[in-house]
PDB file of the backbone (N, CA, C, O) and the ligand in Angstrom, with CONECT records:
HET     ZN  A 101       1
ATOM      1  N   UNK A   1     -10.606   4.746   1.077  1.00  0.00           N
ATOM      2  CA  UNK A   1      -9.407   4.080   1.579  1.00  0.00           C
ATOM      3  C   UNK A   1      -8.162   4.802   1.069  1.00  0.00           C
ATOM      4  O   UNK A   1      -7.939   4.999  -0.125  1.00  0.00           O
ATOM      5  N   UNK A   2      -7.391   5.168   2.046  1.00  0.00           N
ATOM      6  CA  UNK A   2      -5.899   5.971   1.622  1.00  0.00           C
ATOM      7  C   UNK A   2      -4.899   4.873   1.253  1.00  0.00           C
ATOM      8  O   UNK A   2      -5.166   3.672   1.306  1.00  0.00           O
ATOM      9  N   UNK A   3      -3.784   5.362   0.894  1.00  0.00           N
ATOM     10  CA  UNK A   3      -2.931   4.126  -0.239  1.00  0.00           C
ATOM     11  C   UNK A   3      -2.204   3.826   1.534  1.00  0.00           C
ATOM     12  O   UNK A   3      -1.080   3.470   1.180  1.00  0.00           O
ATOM     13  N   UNK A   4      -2.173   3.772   2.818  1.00  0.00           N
ATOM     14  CA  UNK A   4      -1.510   3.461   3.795  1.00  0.00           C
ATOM     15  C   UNK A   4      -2.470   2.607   4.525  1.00  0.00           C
ATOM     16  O   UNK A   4      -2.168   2.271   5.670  1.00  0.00           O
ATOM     17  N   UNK A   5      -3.594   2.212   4.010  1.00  0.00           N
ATOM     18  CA  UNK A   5      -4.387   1.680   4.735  1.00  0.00           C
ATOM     19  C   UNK A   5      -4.444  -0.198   4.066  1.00  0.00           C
ATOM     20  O   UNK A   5      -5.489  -0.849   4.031  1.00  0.00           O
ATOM     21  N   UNK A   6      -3.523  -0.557   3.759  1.00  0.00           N
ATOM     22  CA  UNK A   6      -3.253  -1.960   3.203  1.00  0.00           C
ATOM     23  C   UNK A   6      -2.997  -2.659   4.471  1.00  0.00           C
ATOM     24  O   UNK A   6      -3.769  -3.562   4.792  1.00  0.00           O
ATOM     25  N   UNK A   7      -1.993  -2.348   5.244  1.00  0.00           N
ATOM     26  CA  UNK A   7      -1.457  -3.073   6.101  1.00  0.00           C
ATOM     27  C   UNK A   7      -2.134  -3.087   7.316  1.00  0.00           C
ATOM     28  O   UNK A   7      -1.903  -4.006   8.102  1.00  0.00           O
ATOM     29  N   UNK A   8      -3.228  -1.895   7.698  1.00  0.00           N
ATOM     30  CA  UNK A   8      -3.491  -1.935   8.896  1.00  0.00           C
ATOM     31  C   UNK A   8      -4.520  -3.026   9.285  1.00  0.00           C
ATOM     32  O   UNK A   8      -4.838  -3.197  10.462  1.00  0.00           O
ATOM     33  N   UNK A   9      -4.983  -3.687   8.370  1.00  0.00           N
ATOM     34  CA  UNK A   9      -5.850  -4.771   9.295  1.00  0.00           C
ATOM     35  C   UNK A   9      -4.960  -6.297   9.167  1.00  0.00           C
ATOM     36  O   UNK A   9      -5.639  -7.324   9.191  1.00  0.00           O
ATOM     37  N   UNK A  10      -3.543  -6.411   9.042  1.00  0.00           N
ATOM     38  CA  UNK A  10      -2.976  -7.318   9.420  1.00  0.00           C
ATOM     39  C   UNK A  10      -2.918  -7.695  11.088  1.00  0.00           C
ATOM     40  O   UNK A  10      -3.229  -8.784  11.571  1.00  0.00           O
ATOM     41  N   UNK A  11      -2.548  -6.776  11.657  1.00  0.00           N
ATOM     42  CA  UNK A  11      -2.805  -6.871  13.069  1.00  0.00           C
ATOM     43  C   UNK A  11      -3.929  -8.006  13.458  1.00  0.00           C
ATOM     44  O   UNK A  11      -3.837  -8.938  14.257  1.00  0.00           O
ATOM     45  N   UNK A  12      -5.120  -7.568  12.541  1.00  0.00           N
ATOM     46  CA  UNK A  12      -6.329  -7.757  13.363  1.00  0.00           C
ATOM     47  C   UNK A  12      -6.004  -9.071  12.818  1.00  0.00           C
ATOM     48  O   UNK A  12      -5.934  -9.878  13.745  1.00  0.00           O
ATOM     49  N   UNK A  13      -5.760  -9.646  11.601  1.00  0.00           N
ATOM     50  CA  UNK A  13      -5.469 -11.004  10.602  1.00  0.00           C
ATOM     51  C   UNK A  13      -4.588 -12.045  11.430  1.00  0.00           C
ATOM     52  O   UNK A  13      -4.567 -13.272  11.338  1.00  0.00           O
ATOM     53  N   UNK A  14      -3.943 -11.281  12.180  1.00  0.00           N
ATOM     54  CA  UNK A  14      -2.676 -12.299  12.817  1.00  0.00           C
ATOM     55  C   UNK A  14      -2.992 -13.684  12.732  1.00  0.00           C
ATOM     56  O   UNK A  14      -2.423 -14.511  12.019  1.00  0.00           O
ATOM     57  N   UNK A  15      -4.035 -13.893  13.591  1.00  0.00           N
ATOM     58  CA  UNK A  15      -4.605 -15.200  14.511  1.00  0.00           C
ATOM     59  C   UNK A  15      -5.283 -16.179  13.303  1.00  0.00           C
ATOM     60  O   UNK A  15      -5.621 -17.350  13.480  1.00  0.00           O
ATOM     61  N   UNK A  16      -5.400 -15.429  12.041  1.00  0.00           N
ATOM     62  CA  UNK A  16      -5.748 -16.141  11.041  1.00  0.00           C
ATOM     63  C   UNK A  16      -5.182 -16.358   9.833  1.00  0.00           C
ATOM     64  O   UNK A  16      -5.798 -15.943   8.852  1.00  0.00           O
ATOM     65  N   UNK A  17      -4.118 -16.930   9.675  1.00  0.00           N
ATOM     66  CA  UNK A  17      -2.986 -17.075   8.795  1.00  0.00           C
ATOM     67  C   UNK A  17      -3.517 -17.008   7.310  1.00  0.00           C
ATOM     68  O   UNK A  17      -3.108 -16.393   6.324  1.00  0.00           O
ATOM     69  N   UNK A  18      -4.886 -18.115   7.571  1.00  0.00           N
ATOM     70  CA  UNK A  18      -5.361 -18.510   6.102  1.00  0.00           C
ATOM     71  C   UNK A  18      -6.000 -16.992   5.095  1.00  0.00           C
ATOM     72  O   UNK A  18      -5.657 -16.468   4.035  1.00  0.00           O
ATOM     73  N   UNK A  19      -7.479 -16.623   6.519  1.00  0.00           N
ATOM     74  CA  UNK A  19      -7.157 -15.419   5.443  1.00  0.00           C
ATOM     75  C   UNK A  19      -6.821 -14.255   5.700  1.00  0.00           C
ATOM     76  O   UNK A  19      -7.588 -13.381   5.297  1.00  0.00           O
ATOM     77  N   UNK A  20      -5.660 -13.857   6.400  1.00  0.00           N
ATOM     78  CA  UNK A  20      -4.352 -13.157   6.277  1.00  0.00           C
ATOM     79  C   UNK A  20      -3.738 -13.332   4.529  1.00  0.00           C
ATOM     80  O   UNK A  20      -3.382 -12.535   3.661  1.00  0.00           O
ATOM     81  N   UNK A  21      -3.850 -14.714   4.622  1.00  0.00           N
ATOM     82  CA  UNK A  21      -3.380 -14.891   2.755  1.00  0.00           C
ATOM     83  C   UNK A  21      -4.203 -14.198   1.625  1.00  0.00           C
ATOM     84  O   UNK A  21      -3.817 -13.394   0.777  1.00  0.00           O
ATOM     85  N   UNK A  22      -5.626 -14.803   1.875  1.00  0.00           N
ATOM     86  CA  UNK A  22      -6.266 -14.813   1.244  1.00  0.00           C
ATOM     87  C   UNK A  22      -6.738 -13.545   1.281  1.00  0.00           C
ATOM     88  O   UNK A  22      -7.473 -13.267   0.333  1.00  0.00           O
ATOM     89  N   UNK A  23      -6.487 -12.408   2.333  1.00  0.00           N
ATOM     90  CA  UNK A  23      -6.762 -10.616   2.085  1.00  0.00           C
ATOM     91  C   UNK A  23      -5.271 -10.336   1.679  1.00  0.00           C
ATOM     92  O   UNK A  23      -5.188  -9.108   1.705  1.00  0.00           O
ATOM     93  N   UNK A  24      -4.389 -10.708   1.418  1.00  0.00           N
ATOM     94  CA  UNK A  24      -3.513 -10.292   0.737  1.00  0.00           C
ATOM     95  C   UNK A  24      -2.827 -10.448  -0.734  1.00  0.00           C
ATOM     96  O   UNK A  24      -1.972  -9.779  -1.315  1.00  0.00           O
ATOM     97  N   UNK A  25      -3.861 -12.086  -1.231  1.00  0.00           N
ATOM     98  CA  UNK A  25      -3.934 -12.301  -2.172  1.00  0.00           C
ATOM     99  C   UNK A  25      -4.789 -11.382  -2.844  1.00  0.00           C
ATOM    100  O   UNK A  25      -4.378 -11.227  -3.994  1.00  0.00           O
ATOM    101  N   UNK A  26      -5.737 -10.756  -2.620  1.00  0.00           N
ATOM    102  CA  UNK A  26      -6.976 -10.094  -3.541  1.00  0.00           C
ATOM    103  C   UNK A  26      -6.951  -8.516  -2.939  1.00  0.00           C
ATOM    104  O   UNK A  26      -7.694  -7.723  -3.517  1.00  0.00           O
ATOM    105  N   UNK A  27      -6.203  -8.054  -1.900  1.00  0.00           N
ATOM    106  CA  UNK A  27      -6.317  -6.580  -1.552  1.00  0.00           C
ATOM    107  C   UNK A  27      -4.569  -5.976  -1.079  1.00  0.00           C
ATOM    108  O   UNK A  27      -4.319  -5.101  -0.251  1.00  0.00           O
ATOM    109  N   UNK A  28      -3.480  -6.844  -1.986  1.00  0.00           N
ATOM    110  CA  UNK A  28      -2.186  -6.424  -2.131  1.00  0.00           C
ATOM    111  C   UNK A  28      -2.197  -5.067  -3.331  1.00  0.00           C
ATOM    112  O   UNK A  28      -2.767  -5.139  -4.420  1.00  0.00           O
ATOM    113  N   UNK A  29      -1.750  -4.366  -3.037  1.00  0.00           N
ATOM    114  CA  UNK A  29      -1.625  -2.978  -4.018  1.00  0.00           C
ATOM    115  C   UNK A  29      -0.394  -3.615  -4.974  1.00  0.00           C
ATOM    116  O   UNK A  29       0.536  -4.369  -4.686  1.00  0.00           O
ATOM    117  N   UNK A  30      -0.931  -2.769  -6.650  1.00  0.00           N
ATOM    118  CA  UNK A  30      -0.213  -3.621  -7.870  1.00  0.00           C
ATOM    119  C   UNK A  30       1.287  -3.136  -7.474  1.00  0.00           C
ATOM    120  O   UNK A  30       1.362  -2.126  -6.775  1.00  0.00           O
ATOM    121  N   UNK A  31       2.733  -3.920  -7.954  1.00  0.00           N
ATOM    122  CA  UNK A  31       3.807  -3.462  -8.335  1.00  0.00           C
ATOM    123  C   UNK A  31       3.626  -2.281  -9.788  1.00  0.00           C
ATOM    124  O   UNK A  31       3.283  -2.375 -10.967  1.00  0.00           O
ATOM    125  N   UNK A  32       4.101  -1.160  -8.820  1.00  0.00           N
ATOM    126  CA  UNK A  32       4.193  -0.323 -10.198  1.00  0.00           C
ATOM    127  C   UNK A  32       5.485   0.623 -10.106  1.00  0.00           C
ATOM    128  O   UNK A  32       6.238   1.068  -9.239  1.00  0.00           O
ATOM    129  N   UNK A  33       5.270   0.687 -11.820  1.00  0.00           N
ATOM    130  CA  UNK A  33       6.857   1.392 -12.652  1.00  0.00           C
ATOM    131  C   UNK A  33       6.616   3.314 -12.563  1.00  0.00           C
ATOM    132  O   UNK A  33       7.526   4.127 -12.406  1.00  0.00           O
ATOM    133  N   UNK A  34       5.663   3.515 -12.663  1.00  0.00           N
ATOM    134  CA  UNK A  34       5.446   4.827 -13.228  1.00  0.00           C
ATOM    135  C   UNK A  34       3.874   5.441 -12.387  1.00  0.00           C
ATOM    136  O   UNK A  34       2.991   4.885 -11.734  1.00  0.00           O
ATOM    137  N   UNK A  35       4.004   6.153 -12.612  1.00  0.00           N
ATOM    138  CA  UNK A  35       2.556   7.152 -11.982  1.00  0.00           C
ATOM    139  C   UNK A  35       2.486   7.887 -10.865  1.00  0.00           C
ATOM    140  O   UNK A  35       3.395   7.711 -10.054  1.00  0.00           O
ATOM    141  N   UNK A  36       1.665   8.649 -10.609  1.00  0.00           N
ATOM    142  CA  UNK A  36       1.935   9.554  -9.893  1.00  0.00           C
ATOM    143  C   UNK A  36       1.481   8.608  -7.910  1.00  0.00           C
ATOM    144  O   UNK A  36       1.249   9.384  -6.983  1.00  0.00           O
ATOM    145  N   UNK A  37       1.461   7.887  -7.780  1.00  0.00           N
ATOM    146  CA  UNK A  37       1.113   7.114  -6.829  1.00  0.00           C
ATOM    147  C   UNK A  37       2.511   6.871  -5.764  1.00  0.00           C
ATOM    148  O   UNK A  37       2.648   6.871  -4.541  1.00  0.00           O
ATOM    149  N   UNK A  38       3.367   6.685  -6.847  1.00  0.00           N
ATOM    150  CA  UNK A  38       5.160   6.837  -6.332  1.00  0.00           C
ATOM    151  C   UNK A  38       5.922   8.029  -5.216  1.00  0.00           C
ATOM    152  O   UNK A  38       6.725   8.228  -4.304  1.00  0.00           O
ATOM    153  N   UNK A  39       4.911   8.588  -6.163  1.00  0.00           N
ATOM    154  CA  UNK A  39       5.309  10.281  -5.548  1.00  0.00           C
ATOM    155  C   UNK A  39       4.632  10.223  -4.193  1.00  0.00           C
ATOM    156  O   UNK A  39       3.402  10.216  -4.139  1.00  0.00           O
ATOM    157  N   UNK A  40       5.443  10.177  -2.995  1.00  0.00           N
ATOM    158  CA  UNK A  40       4.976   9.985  -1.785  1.00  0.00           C
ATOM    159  C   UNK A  40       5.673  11.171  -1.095  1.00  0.00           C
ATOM    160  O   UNK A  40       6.779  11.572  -1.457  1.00  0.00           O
ATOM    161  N   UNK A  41       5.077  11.631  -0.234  1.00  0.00           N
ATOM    162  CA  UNK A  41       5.362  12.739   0.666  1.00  0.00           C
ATOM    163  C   UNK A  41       6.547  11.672   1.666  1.00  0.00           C
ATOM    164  O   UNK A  41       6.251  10.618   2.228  1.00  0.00           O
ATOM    165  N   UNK A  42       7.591  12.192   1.648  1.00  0.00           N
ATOM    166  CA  UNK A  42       8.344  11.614   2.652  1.00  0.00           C
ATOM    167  C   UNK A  42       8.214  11.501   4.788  1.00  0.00           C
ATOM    168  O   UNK A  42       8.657  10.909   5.772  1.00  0.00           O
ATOM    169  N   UNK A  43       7.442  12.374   4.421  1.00  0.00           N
ATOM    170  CA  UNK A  43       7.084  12.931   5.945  1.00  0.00           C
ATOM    171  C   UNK A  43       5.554  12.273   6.385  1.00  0.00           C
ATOM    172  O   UNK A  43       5.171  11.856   7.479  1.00  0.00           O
ATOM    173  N   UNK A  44       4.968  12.345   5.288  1.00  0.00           N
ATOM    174  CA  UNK A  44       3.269  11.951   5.891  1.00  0.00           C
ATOM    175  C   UNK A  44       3.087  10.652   5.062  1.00  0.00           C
ATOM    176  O   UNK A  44       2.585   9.724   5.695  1.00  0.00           O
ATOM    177  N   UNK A  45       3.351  10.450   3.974  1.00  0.00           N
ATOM    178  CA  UNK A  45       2.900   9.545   2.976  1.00  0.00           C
ATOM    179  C   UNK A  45       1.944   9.675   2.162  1.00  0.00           C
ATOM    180  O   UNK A  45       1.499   8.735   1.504  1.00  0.00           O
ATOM    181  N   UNK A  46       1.409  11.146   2.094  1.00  0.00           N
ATOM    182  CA  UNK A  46       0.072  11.473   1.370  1.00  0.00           C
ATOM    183  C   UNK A  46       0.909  11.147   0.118  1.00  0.00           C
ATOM    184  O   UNK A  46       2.131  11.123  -0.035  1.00  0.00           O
ATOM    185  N   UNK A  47      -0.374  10.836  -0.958  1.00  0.00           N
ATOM    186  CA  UNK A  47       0.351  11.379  -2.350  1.00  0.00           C
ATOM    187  C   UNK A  47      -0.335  12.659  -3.389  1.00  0.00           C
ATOM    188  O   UNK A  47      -0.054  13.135  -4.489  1.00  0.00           O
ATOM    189  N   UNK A  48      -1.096  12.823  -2.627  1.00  0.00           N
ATOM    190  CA  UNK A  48      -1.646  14.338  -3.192  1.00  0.00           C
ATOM    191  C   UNK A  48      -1.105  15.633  -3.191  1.00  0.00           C
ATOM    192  O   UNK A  48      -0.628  16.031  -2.128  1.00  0.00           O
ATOM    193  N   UNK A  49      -1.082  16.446  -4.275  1.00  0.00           N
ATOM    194  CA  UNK A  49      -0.575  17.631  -3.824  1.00  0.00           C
ATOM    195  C   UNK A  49       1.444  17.971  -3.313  1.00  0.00           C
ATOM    196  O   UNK A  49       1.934  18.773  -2.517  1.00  0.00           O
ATOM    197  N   UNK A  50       2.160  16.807  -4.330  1.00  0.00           N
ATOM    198  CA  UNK A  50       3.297  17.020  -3.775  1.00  0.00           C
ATOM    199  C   UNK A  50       4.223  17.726  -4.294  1.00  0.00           C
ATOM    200  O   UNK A  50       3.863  18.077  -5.418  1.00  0.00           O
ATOM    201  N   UNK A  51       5.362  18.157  -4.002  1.00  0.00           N
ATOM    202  CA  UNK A  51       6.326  18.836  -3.841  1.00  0.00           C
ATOM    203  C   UNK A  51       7.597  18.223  -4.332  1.00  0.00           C
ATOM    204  O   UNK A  51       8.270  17.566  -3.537  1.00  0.00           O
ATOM    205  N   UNK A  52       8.148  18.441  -6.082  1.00  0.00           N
ATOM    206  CA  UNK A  52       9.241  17.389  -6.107  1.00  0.00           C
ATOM    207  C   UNK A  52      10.083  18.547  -6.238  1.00  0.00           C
ATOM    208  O   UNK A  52      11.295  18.341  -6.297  1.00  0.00           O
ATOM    209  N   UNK A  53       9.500  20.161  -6.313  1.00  0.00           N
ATOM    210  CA  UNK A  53      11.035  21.028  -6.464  1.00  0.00           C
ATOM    211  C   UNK A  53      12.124  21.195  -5.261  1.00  0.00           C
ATOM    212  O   UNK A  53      11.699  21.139  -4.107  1.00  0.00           O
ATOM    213  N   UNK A  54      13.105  21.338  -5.427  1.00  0.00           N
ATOM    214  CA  UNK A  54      14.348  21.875  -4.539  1.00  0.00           C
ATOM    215  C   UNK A  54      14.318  20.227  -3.742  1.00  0.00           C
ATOM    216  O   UNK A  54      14.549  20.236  -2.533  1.00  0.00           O
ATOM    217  N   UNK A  55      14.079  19.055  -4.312  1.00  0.00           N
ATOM    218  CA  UNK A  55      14.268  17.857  -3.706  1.00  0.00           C
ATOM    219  C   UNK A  55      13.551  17.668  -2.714  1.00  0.00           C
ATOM    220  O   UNK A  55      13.739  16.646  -2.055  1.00  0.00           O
ATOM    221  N   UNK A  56      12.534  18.600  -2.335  1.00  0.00           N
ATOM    222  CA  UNK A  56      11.878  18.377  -1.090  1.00  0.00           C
ATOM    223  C   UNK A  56      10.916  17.537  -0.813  1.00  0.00           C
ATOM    224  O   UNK A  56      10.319  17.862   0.213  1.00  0.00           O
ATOM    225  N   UNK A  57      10.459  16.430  -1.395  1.00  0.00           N
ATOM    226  CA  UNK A  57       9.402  15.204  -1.876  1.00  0.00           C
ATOM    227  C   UNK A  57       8.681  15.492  -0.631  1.00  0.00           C
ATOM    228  O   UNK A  57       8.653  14.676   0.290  1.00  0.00           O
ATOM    229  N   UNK A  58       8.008  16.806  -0.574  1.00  0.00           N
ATOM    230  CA  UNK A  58       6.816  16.793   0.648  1.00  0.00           C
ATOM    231  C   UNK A  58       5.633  17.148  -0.197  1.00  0.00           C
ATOM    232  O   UNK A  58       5.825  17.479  -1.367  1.00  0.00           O
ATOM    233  N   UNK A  59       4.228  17.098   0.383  1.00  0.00           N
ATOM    234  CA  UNK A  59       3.288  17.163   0.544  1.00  0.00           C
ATOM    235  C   UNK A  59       2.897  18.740   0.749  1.00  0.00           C
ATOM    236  O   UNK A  59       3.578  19.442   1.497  1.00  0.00           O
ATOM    237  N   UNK A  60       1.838  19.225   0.091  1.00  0.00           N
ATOM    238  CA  UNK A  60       1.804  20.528   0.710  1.00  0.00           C
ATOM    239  C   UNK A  60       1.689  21.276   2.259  1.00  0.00           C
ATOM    240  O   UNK A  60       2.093  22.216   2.944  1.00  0.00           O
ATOM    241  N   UNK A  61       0.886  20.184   2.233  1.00  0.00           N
ATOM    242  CA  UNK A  61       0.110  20.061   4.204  1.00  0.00           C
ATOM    243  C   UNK A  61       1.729  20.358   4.674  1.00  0.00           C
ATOM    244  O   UNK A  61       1.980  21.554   4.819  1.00  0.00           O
ATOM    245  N   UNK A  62       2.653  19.578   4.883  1.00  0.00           N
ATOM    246  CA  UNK A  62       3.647  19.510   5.379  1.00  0.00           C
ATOM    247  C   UNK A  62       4.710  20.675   5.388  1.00  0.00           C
ATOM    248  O   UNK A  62       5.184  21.354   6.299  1.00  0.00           O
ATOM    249  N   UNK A  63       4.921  20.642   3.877  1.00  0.00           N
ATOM    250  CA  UNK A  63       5.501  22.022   3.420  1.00  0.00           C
ATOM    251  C   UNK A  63       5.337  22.946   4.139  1.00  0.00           C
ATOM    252  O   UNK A  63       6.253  23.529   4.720  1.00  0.00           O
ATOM    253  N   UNK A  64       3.903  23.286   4.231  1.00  0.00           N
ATOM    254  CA  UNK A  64       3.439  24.363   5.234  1.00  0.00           C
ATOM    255  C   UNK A  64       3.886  24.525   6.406  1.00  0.00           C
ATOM    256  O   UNK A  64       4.642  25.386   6.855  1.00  0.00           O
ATOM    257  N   UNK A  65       3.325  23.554   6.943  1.00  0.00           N
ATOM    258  CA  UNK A  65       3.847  23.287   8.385  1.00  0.00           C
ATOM    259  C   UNK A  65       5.799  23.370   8.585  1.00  0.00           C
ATOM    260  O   UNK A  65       6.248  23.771   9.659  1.00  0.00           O
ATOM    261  N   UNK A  66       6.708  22.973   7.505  1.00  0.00           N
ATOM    262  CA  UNK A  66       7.968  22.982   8.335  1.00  0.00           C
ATOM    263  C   UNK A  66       8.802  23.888   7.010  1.00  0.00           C
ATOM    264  O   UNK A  66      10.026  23.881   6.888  1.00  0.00           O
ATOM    265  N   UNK A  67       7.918  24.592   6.145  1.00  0.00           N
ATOM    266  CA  UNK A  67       8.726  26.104   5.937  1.00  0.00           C
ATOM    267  C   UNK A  67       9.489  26.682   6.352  1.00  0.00           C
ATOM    268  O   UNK A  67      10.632  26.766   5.906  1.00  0.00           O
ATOM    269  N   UNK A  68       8.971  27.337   7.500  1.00  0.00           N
ATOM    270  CA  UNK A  68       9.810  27.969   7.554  1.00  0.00           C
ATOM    271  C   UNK A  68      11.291  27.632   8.745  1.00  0.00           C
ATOM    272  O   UNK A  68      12.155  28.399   9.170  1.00  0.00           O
ATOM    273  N   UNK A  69      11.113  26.537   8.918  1.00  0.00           N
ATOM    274  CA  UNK A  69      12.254  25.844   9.430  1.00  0.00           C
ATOM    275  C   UNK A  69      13.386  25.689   8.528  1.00  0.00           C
ATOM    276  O   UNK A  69      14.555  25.615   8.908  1.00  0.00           O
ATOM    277  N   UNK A  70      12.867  25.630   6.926  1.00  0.00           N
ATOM    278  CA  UNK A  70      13.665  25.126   6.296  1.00  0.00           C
ATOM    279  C   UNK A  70      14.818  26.111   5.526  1.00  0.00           C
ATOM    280  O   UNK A  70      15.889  25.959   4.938  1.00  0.00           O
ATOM    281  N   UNK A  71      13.676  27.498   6.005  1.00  0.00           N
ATOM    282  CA  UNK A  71      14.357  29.337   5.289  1.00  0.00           C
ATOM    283  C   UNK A  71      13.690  29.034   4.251  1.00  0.00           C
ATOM    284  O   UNK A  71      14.498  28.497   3.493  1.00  0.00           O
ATOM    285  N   UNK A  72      12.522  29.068   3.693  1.00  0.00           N
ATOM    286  CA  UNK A  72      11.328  29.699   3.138  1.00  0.00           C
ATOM    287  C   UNK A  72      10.580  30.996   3.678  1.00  0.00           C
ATOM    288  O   UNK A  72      10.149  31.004   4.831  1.00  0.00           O
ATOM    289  N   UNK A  73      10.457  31.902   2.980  1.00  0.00           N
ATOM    290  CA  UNK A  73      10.066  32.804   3.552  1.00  0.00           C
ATOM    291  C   UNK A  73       8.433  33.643   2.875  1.00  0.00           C
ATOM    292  O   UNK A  73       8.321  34.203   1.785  1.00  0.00           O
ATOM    293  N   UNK A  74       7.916  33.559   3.386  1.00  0.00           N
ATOM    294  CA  UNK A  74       6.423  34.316   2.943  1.00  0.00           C
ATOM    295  C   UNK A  74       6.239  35.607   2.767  1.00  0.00           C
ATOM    296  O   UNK A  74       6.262  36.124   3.884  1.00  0.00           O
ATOM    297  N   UNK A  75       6.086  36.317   2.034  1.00  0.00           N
ATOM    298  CA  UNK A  75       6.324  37.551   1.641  1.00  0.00           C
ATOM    299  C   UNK A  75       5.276  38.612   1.454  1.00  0.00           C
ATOM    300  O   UNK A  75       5.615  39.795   1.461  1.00  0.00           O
ATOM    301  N   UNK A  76       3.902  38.225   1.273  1.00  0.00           N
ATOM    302  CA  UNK A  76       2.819  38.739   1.712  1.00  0.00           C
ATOM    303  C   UNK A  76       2.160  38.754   3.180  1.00  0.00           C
ATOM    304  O   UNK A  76       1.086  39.325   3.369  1.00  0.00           O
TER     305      UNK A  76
HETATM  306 ZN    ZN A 101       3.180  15.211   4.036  1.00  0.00          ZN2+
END
């Protein structure tokens, strides 16, 4: 399960308010202060593998992909 996959079976929960509650009482992700879980790719939401230099809070996957849009340049 990826950390974006909390919300997607609300949809399916709608029609059932009670346990709509009751999967959100026991499968709500903790409030947290610190860790690397924060660190979210702004573009995809991965949190693996990210990118906090030059402010760019991306993901590598991503990075890749919009480099050289950004004037990064590859040199090999
Ligand atoms: Zn990304």
């Amino acid at each position: 399960m990826t950390t974006s996959d909390y919300t997607k079976v609300f949809k399916q929960l709608k029609v059932k308010p009670a346990k709509l509650a009751k999967y959100i009482k026991h499968n709500a992700p903790k409030k947290r202060t610190s860790g690397d879980i924060l660190k979210k790719c702004k573009r995809c939401g991965r949190t693996g593998a990210h990118i906090q230099r030059f402010g760019l809070d991306l993901c590598r996957q991503c990075f890749r992909e919009i480099a050289p849009k950004l004037g990064f340049k590859k040199y090999n």
